[in-house]
PDB file of N, CA, C, O and CB in Angstrom:
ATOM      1  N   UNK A   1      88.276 109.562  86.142  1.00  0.00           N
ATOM      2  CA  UNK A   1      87.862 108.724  85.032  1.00  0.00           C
ATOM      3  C   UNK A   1      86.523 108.048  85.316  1.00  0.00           C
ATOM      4  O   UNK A   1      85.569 108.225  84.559  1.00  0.00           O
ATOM      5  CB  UNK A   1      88.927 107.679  84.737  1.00  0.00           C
ATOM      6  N   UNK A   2      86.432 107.143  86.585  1.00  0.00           N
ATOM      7  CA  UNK A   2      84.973 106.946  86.632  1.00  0.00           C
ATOM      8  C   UNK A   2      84.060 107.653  86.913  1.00  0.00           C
ATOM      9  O   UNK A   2      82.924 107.181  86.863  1.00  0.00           O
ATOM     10  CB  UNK A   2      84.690 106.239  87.212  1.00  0.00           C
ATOM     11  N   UNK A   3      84.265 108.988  87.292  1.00  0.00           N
ATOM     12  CA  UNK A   3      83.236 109.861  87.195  1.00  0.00           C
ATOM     13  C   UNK A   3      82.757 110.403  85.919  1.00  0.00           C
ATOM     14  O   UNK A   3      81.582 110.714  85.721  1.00  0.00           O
ATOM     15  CB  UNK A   3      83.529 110.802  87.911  1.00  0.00           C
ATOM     16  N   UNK A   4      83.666 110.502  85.093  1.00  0.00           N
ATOM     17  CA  UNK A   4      83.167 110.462  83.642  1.00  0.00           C
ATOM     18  C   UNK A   4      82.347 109.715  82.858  1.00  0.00           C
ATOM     19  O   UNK A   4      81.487 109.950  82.009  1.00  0.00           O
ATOM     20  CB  UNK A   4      83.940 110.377  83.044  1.00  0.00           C
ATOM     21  N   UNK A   5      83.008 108.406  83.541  1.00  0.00           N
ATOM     22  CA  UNK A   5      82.168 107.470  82.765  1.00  0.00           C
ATOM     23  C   UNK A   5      80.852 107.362  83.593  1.00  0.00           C
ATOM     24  O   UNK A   5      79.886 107.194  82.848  1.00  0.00           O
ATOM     25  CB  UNK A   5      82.904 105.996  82.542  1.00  0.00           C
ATOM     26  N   UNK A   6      80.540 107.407  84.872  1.00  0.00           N
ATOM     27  CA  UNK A   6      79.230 107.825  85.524  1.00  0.00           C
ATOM     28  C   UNK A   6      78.522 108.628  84.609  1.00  0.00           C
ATOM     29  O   UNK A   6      77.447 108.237  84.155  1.00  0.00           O
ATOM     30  CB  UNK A   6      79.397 108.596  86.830  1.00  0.00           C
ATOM     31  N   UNK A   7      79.121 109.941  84.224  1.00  0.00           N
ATOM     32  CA  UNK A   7      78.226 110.888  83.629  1.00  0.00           C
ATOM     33  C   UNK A   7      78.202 110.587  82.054  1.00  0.00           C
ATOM     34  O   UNK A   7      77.271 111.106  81.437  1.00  0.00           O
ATOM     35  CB  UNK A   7      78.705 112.401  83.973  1.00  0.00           C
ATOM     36  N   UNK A   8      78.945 109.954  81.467  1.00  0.00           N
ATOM     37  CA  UNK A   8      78.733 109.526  80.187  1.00  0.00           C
ATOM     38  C   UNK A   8      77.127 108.237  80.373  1.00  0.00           C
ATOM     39  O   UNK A   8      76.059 108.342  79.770  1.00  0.00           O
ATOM     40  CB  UNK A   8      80.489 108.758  79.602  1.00  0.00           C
ATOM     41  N   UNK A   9      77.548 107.078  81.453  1.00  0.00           N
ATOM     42  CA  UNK A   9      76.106 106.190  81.576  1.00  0.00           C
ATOM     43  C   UNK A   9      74.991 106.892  81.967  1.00  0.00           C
ATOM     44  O   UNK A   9      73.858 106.700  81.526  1.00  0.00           O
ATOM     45  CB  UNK A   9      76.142 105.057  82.600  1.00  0.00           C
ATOM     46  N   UNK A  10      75.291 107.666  82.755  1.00  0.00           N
ATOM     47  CA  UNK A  10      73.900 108.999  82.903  1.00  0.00           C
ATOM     48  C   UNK A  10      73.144 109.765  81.694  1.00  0.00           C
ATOM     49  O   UNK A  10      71.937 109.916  81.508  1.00  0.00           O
ATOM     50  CB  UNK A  10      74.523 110.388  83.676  1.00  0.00           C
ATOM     51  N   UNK A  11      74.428 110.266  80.814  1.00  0.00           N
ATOM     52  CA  UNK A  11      73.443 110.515  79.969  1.00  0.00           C
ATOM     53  C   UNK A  11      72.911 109.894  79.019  1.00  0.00           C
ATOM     54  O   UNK A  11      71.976 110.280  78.318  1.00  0.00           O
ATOM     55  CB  UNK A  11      73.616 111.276  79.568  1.00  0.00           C
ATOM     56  N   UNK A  12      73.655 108.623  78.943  1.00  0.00           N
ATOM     57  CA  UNK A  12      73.126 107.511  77.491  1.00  0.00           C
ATOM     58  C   UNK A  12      72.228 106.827  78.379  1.00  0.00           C
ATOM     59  O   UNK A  12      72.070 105.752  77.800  1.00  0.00           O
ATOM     60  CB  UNK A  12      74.465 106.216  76.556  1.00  0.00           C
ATOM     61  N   UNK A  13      71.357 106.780  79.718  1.00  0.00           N
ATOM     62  CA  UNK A  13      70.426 106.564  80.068  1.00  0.00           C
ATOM     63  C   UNK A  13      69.539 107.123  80.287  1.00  0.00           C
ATOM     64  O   UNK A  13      68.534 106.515  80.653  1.00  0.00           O
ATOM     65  CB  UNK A  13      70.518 106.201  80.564  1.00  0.00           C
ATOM     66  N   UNK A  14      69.535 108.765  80.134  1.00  0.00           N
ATOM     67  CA  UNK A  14      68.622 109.593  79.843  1.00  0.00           C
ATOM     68  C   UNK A  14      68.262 109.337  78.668  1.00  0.00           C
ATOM     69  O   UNK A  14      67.130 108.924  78.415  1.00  0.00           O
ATOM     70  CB  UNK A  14      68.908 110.767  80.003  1.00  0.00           C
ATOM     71  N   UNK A  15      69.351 109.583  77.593  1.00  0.00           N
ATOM     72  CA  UNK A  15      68.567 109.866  76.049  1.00  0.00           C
ATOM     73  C   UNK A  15      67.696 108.402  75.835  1.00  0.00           C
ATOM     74  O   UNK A  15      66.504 108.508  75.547  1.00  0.00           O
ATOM     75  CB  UNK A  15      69.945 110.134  74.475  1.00  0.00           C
ATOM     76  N   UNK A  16      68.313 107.001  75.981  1.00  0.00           N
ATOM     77  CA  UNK A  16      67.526 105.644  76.112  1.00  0.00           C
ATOM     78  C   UNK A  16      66.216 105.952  76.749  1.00  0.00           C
ATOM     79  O   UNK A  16      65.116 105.770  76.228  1.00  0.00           O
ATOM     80  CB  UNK A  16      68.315 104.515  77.019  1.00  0.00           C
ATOM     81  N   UNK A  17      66.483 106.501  78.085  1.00  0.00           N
ATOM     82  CA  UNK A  17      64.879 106.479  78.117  1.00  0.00           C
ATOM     83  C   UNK A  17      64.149 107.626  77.774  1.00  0.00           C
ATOM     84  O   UNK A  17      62.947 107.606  78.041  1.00  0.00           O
ATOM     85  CB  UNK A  17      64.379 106.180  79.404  1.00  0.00           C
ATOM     86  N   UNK A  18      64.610 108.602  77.249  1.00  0.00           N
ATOM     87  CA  UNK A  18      63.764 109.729  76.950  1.00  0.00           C
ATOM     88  C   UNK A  18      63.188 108.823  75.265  1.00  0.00           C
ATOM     89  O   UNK A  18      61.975 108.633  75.179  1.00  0.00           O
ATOM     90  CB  UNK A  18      64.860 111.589  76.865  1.00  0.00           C
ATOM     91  N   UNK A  19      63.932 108.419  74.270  1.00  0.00           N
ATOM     92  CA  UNK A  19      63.516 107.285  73.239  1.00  0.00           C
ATOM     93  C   UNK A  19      62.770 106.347  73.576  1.00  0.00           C
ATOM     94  O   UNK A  19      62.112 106.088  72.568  1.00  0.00           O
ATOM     95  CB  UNK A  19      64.468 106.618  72.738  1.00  0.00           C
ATOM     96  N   UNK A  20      62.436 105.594  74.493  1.00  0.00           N
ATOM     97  CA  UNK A  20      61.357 104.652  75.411  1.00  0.00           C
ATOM     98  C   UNK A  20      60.522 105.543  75.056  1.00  0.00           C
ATOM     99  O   UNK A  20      59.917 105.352  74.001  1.00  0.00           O
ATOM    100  CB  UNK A  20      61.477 104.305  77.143  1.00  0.00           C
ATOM    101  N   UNK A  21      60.272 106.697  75.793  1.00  0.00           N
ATOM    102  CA  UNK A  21      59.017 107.328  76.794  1.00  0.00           C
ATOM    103  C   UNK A  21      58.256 108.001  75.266  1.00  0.00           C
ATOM    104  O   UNK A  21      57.045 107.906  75.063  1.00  0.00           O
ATOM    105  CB  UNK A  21      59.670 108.884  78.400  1.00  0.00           C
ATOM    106  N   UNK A  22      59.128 108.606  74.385  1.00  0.00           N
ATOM    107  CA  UNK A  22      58.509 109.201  72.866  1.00  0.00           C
ATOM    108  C   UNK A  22      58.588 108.122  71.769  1.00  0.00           C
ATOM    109  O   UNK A  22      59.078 108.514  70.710  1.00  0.00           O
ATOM    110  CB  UNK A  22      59.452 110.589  72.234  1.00  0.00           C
ATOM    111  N   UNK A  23      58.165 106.733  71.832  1.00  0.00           N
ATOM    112  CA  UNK A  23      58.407 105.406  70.833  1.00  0.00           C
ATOM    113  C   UNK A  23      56.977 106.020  70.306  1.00  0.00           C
ATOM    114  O   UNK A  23      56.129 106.694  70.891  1.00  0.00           O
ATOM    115  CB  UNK A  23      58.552 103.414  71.569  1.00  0.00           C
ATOM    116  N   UNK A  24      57.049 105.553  69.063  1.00  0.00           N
ATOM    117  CA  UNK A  24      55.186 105.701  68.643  1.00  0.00           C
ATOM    118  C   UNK A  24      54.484 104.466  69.133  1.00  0.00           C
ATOM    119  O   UNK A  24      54.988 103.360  69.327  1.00  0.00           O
ATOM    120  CB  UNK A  24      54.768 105.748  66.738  1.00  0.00           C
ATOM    121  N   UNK A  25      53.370 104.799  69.283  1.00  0.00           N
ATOM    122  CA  UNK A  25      52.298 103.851  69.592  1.00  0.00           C
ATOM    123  C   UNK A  25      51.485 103.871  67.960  1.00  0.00           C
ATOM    124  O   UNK A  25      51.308 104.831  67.210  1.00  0.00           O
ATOM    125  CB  UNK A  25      51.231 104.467  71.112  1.00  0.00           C
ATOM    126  N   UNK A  26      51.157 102.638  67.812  1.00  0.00           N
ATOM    127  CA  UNK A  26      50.688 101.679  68.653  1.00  0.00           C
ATOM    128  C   UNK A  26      51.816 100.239  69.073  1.00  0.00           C
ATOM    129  O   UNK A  26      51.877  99.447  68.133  1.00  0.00           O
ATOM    130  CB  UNK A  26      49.341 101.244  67.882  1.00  0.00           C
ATOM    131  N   UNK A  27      52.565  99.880  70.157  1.00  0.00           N
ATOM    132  CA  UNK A  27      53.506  99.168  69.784  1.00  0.00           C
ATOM    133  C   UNK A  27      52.702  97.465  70.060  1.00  0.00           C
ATOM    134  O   UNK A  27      51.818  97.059  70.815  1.00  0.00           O
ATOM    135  CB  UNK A  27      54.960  99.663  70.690  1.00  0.00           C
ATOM    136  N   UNK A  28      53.665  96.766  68.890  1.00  0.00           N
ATOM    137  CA  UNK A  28      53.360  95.591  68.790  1.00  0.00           C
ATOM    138  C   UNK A  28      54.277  94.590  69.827  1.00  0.00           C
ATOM    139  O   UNK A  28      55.431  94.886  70.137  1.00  0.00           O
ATOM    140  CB  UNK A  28      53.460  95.333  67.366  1.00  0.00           C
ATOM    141  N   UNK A  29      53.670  93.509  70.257  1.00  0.00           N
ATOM    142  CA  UNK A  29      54.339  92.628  71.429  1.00  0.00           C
ATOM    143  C   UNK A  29      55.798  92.094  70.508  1.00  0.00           C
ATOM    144  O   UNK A  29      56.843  91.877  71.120  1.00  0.00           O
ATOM    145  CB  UNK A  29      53.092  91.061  72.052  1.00  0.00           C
ATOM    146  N   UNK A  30      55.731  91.965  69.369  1.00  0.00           N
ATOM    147  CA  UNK A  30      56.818  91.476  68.640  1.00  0.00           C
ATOM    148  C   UNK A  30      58.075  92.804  68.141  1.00  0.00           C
ATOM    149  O   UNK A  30      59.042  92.633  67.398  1.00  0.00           O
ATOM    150  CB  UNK A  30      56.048  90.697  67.296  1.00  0.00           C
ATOM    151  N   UNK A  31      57.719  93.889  68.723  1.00  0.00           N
ATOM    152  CA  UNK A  31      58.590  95.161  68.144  1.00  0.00           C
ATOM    153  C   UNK A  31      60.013  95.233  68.513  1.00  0.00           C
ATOM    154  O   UNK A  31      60.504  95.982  69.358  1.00  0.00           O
ATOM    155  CB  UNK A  31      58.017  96.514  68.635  1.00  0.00           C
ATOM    156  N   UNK A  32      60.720  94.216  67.656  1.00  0.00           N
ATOM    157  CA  UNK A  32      61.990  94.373  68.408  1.00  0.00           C
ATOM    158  C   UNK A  32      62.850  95.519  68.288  1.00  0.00           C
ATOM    159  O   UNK A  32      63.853  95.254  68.952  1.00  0.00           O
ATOM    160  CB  UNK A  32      62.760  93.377  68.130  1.00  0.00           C
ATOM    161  N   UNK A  33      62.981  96.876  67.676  1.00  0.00           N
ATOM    162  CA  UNK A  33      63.489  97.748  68.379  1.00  0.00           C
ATOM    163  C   UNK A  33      63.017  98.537  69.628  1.00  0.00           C
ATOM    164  O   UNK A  33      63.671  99.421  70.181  1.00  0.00           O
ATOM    165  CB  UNK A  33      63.721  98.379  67.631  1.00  0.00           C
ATOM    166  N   UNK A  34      62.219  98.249  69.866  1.00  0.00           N
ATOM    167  CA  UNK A  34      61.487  98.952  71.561  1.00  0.00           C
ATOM    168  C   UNK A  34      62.381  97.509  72.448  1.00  0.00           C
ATOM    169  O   UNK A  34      62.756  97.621  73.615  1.00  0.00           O
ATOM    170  CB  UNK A  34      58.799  98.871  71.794  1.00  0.00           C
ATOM    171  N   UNK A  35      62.577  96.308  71.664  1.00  0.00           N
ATOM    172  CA  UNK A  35      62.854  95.298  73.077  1.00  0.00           C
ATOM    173  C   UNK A  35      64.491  95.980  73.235  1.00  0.00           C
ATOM    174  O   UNK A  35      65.154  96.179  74.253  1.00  0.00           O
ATOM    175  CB  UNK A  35      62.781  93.034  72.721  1.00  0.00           C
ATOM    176  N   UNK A  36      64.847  96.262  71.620  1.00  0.00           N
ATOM    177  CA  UNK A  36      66.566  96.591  71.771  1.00  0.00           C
ATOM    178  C   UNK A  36      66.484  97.513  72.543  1.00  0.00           C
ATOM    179  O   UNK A  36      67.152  97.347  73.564  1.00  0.00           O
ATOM    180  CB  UNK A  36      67.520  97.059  70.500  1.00  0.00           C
ATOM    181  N   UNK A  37      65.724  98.788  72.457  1.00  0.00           N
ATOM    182  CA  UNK A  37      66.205 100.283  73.186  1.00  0.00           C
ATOM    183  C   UNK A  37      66.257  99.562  75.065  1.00  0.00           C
ATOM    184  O   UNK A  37      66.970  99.496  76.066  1.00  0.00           O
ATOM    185  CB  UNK A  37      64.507 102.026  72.831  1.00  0.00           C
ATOM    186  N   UNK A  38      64.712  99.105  74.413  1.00  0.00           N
ATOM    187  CA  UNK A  38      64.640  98.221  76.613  1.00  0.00           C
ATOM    188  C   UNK A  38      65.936  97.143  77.032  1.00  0.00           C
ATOM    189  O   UNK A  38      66.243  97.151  78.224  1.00  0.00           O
ATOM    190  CB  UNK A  38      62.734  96.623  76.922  1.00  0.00           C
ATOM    191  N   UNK A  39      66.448  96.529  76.424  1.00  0.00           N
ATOM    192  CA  UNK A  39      67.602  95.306  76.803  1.00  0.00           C
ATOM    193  C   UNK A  39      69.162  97.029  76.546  1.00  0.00           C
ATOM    194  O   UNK A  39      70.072  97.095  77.372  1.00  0.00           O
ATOM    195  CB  UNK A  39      67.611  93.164  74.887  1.00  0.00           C
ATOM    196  N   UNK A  40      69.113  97.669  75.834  1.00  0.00           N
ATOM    197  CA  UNK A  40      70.251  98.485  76.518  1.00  0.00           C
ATOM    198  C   UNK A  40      70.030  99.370  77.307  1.00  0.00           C
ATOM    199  O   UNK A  40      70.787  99.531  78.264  1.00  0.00           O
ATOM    200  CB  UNK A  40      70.996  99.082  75.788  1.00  0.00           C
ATOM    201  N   UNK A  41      68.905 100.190  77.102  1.00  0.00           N
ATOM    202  CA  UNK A  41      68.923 100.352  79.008  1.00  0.00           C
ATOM    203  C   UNK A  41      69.120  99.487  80.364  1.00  0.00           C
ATOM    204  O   UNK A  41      69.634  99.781  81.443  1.00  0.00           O
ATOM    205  CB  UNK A  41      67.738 100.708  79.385  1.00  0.00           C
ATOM    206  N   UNK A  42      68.668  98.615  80.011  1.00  0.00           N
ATOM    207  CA  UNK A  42      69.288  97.920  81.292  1.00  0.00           C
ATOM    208  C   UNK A  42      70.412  97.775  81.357  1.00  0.00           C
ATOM    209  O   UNK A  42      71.083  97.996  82.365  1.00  0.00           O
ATOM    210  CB  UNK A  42      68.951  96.787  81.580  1.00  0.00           C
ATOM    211  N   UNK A  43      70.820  97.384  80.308  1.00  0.00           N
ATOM    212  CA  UNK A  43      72.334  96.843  80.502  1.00  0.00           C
ATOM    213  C   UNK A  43      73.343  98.307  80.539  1.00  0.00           C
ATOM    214  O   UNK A  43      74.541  98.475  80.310  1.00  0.00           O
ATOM    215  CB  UNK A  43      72.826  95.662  78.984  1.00  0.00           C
ATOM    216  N   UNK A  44      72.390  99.111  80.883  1.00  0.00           N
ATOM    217  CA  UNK A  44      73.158 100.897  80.737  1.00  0.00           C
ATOM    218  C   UNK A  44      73.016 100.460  83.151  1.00  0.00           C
ATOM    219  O   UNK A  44      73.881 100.334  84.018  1.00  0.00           O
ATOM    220  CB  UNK A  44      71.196 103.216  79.397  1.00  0.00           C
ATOM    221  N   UNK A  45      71.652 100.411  83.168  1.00  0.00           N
ATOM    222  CA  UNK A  45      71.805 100.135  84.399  1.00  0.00           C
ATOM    223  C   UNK A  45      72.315  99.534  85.325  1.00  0.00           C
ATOM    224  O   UNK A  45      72.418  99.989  86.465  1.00  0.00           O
ATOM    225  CB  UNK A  45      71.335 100.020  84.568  1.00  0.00           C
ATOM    226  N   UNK A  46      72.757  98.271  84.898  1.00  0.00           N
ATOM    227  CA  UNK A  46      73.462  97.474  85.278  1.00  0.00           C
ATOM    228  C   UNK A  46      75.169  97.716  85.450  1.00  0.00           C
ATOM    229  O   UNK A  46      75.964  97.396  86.334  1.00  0.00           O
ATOM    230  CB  UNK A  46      73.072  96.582  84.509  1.00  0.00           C
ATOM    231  N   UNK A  47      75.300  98.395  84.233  1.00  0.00           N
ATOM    232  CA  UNK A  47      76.613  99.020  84.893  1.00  0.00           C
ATOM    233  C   UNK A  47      77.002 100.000  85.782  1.00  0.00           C
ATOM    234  O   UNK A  47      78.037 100.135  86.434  1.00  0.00           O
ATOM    235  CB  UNK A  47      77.203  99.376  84.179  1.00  0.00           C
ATOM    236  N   UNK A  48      75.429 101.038  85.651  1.00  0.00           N
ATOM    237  CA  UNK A  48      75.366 101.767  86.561  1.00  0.00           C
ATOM    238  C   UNK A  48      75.846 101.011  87.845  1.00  0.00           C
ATOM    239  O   UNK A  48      76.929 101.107  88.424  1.00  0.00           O
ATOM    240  CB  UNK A  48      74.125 102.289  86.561  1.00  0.00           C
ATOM    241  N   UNK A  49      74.512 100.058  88.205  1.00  0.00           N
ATOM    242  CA  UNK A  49      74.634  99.552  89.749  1.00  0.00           C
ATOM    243  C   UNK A  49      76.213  98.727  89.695  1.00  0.00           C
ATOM    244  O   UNK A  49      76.571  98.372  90.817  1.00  0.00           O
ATOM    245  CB  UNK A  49      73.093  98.287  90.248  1.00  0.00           C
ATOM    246  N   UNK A  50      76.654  98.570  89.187  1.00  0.00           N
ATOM    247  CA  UNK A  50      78.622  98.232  89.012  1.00  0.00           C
ATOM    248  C   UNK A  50      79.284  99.072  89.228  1.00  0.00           C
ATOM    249  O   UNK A  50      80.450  98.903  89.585  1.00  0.00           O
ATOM    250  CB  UNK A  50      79.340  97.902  87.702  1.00  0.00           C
ATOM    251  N   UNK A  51      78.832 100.025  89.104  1.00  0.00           N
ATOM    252  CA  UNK A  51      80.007 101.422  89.654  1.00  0.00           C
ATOM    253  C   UNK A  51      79.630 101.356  90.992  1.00  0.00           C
ATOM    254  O   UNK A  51      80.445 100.931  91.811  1.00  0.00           O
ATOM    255  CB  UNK A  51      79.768 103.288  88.981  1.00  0.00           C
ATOM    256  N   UNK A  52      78.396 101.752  91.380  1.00  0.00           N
ATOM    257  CA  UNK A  52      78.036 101.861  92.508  1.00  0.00           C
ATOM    258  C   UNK A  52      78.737 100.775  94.024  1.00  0.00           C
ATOM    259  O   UNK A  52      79.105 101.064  95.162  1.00  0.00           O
ATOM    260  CB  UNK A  52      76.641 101.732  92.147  1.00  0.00           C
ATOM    261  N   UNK A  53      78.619  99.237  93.083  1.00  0.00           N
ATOM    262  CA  UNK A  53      79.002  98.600  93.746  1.00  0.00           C
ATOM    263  C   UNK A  53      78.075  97.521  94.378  1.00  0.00           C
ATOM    264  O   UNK A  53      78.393  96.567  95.087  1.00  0.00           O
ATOM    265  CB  UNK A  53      79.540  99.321  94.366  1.00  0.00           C
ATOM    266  N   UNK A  54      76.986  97.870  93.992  1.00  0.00           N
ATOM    267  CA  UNK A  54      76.116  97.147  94.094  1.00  0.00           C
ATOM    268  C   UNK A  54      75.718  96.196  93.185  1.00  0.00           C
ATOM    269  O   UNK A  54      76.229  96.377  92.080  1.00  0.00           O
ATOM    270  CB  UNK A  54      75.398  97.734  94.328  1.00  0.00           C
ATOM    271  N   UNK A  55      74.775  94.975  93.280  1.00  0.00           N
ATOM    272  CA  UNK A  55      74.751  93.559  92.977  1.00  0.00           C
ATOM    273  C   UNK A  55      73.176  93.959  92.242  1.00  0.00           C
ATOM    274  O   UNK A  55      72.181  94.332  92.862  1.00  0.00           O
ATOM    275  CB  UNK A  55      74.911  92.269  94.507  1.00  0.00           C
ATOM    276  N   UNK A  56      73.317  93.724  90.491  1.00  0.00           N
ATOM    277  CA  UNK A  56      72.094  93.591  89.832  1.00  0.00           C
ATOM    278  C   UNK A  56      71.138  92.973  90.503  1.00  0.00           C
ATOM    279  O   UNK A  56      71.220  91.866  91.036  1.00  0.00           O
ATOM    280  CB  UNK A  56      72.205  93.005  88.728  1.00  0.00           C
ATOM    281  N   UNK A  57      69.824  94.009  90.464  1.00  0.00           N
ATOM    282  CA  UNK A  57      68.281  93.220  90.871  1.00  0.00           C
ATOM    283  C   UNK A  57      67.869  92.174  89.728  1.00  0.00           C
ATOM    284  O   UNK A  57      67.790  92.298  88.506  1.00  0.00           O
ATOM    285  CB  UNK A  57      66.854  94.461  90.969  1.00  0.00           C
ATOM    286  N   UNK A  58      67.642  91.117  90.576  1.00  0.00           N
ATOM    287  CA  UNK A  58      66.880  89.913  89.561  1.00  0.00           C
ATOM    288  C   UNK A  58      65.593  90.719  89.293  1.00  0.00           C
ATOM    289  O   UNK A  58      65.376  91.126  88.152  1.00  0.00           O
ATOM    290  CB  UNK A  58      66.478  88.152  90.390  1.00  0.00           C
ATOM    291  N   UNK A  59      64.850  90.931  90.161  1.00  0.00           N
ATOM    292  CA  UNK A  59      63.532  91.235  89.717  1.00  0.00           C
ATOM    293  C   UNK A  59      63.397  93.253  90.469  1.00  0.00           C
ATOM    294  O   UNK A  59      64.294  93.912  90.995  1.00  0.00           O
ATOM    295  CB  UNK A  59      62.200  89.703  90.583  1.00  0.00           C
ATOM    296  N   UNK A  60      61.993  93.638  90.202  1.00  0.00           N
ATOM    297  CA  UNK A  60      61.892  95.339  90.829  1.00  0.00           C
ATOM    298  C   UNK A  60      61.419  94.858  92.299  1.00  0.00           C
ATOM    299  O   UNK A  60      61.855  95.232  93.388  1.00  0.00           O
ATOM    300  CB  UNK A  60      60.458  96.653  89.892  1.00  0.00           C
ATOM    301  N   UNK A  61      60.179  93.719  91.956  1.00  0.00           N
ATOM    302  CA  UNK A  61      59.577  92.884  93.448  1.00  0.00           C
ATOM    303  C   UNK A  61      60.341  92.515  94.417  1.00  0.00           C
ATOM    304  O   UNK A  61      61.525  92.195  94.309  1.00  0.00           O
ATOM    305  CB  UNK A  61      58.972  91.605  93.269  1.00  0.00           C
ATOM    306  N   UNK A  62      59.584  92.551  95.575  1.00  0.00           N
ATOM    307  CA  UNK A  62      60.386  91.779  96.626  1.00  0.00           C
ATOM    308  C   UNK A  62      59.943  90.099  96.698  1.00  0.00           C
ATOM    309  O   UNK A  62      58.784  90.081  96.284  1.00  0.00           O
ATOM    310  CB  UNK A  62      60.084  92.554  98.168  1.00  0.00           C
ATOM    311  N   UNK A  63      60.437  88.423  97.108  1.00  0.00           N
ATOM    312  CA  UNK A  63      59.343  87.615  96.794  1.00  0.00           C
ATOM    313  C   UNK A  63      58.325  87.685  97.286  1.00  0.00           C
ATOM    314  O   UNK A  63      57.383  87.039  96.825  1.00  0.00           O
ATOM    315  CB  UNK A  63      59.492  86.618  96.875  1.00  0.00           C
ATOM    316  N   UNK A  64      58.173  88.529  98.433  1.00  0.00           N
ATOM    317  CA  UNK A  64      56.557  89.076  98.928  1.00  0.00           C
ATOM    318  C   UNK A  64      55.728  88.878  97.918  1.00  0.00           C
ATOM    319  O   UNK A  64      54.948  87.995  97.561  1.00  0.00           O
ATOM    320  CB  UNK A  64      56.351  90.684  99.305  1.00  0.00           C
ATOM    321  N   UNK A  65      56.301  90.547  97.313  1.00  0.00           N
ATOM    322  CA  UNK A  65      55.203  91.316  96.543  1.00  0.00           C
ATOM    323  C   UNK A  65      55.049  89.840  95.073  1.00  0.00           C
ATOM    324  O   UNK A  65      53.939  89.375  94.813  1.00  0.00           O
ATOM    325  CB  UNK A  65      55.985  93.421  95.887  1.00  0.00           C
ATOM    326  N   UNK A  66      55.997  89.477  94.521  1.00  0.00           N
ATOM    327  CA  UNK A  66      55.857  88.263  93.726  1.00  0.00           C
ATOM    328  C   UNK A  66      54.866  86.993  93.968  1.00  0.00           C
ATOM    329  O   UNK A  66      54.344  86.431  93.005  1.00  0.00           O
ATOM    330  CB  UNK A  66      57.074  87.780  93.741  1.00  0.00           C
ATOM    331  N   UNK A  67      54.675  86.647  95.074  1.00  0.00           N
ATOM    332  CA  UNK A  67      53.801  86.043  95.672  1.00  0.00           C
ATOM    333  C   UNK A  67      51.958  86.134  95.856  1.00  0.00           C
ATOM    334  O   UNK A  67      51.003  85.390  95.632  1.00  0.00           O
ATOM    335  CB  UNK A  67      54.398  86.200  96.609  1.00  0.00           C
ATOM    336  N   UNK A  68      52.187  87.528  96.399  1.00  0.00           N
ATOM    337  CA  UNK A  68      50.869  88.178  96.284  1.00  0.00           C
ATOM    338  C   UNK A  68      50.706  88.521  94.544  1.00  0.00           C
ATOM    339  O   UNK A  68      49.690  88.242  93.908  1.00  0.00           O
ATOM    340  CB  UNK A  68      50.844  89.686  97.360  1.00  0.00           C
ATOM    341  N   UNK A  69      51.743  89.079  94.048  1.00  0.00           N
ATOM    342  CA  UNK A  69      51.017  89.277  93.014  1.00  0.00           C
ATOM    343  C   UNK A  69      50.398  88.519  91.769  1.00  0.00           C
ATOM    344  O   UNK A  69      49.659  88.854  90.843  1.00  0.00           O
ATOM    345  CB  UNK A  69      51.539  89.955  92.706  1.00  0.00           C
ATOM    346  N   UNK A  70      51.378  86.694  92.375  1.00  0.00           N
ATOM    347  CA  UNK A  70      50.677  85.992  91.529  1.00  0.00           C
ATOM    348  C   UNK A  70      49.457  84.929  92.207  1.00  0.00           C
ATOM    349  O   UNK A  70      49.202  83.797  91.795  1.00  0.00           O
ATOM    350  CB  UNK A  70      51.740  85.290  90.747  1.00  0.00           C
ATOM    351  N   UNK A  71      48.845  85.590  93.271  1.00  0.00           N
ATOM    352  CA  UNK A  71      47.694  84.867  93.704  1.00  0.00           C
ATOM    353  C   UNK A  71      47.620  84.699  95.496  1.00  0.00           C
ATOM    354  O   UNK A  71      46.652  84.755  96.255  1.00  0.00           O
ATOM    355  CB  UNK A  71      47.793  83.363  92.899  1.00  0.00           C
ATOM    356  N   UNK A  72      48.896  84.502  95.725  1.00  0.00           N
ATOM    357  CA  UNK A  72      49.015  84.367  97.266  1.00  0.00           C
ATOM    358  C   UNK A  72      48.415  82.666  97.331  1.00  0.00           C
ATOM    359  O   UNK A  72      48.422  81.581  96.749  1.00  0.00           O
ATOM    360  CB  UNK A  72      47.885  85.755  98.272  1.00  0.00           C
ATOM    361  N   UNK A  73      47.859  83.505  98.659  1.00  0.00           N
ATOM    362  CA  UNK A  73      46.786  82.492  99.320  1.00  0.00           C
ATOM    363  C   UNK A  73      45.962  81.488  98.297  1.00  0.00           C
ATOM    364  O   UNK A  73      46.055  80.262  98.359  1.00  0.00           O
ATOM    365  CB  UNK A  73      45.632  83.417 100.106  1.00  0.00           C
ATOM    366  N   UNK A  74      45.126  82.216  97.327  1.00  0.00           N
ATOM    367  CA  UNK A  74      44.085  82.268  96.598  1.00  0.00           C
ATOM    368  C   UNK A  74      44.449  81.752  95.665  1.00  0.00           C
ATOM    369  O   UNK A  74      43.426  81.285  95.164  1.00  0.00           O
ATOM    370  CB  UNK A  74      43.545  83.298  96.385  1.00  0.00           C
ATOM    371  N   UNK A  75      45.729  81.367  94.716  1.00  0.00           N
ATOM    372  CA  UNK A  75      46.319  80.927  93.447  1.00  0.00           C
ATOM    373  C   UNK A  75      45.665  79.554  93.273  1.00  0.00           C
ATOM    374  O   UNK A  75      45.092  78.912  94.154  1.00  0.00           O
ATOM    375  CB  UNK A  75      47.980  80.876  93.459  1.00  0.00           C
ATOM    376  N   UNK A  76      45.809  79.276  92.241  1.00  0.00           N
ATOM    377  CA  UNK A  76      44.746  77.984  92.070  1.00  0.00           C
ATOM    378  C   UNK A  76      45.636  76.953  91.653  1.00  0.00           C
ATOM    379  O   UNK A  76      45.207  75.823  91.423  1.00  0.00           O
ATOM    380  CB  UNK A  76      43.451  78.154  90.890  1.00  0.00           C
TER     381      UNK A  76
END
């Protein structure tokens, strides 16, 4: 059974993001069906990483890379 449902979230996270990757352009910052397709993929991922057993990423960064990338040293 959970291998089914593995391969059932597998493929409703393919077709989600294959719909991401072919959205028309030009997209607007306010386009809320591109935010819907993006907020259920994740939440397609998130169950993924629940099967797995593993604990949702807050962020993709490490706070390293978060750090540096908002200025480091140099931030004003």
């Amino acid at each position: 059974m959970a291998n089914e449902s593995r391969q059932a979230l597998e493929r409703h996270l393919a077709e989600l993001s294959d719909e991401i990757r072919h959205y028309p352009t030009p997209i607007a910052r306010c386009d809320e069906q591109l935010l819907d397709l993006l907020e259920r993929r994740s939440q397609v991922l998130a169950r993924l990483r629940e099967l797995d057993g593993r604990q949702p990423a807050v962020s993709g960064c490490s706070e390293e890379g978060i750090w540096v990338n908002d200025g480091g040293v140099n931030a004003a």
